[in-house]
C-alpha positions as CSV (number, residue, x, y, z in Angstrom):
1,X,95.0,86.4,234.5
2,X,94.8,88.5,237.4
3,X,97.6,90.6,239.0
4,X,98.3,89.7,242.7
5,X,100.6,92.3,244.6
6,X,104.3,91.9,245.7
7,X,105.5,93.9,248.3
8,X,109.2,94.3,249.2
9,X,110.0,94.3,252.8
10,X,108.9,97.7,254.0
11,X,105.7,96.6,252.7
12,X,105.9,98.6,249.4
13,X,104.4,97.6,246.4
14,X,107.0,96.4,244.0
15,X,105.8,94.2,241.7
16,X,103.0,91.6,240.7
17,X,102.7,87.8,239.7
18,X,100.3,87.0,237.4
19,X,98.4,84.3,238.1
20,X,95.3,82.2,236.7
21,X,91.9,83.6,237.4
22,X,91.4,80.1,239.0
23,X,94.0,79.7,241.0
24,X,93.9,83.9,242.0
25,X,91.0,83.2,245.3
26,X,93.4,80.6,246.7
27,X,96.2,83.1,246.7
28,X,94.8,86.7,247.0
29,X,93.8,86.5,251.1
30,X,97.6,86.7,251.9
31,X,100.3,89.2,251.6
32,X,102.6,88.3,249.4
33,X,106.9,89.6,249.4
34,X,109.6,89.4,246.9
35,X,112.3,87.2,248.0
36,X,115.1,86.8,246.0
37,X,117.6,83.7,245.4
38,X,121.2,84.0,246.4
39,X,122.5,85.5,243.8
40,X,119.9,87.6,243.2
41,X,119.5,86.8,239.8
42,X,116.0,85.0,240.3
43,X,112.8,86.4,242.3
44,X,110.1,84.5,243.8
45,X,106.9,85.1,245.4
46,X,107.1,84.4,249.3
47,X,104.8,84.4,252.3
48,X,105.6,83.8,255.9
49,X,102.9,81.8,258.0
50,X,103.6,81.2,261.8
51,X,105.7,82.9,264.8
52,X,109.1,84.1,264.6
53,X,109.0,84.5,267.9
54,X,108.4,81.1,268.8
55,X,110.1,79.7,265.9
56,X,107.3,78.5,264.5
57,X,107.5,80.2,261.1
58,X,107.6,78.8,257.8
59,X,107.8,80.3,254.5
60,X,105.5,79.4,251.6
61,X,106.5,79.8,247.8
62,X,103.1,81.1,245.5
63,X,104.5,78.2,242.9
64,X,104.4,75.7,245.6
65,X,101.0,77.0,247.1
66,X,99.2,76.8,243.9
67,X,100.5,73.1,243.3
68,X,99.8,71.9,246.6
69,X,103.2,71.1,247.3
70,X,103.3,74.0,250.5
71,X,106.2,72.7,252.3
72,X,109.9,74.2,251.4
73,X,111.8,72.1,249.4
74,X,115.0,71.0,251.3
75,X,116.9,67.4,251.7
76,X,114.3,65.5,253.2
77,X,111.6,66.8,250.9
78,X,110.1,64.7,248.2
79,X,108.3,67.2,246.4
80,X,110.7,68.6,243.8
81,X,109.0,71.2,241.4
82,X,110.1,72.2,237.6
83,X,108.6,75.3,236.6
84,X,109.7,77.9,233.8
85,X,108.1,81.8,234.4
């Protein structure tokens, strides 16, 4: 397993996901965040990819990265994930 950073968003080091050695080089270029669900009883590991500015970003889930699946889930997505920790 290897320990991949989470930073909150002042850029702080808050936390880390484990992840499999194999899947760590597809995931370790990027910065990762902590974003939290609504309630705030859930945390996931986030990255943004595009322009703000421009309204081109997007943010990317680490699950969703590792799987493949990189687009949000949302009502017109097909790509429904089931994970436990």
């Amino acid at each position: 397993m290897t320990p991949i950073a989470l930073r909150d968003r002042r850029g702080r080091l808050v936390e880390f996901a484990w992840v499999d050695d194999q899947d760590a080089d597809l995931v370790r270029p990027h910065t990762w965040h902590v974003a939290k669900d609504r309630r705030g009883d859930l945390a996931y590991a986030r990255r943004s990819e595009g322009s703000a500015r421009r309204g081109t970003q997007v943010q990317i889930l680490m699950h969703r990265e590792i799987l493949g699946l990189r687009r949000m889930p949302g009502p017109a997505c097909a790509d429904q994930v089931d994970h436990r920790n």
